[in-house]
C-alpha positions, 0 to 999 in steps of 0.5 A: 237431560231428555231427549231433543225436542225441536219445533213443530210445524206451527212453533216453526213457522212462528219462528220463521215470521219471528214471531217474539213469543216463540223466540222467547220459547225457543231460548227457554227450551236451548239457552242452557245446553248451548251455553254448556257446550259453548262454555265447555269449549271457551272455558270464560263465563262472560265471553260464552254469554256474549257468544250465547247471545250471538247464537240467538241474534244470529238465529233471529236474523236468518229466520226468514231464510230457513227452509226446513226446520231449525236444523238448518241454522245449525247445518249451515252454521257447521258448514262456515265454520268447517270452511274456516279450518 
């Protein structure tokens, strides 16, 4: 696998409008790792593609509420799930 590539600005503030064709984009260029790392830990195919697609929903409806890139879902996301340990 190559090195990460995120959004660039244009593609990030396509993605905060939700703009469809960037959302389509965005899930070509993650939906394998993710679902790597989620099958890695659930270890069941079917329950990691139901969570793969949470992930994506989850990432569509909080869009609007990102304020400096795509990280934040994801920096947002480990702090609920820490507070859930």
């Amino acid at each position: 696998m190559g090195k990460f590539q995120g959004l660039d600005p244009a593609q990030f503030f396509r993605f905060k409008k939700r703009d469809h064709a960037i959302f389509d984009q965005v899930y070509a260029m993650y939906h394998r790792v993710c679902y790597v790392v989620i099958y890695s830990i659930l270890k069941h195919h079917e329950t990691s593609e139901d969570v793969l697609q949470d992930v994506f929903l989850k990432a569509y409806e909080i869009s609007r509420d990102l304020s400096s890139g795509p990280e934040d879902f994801f920096n947002t996301s480990k702090e609920k799930a820490d507070a859930l340990d």
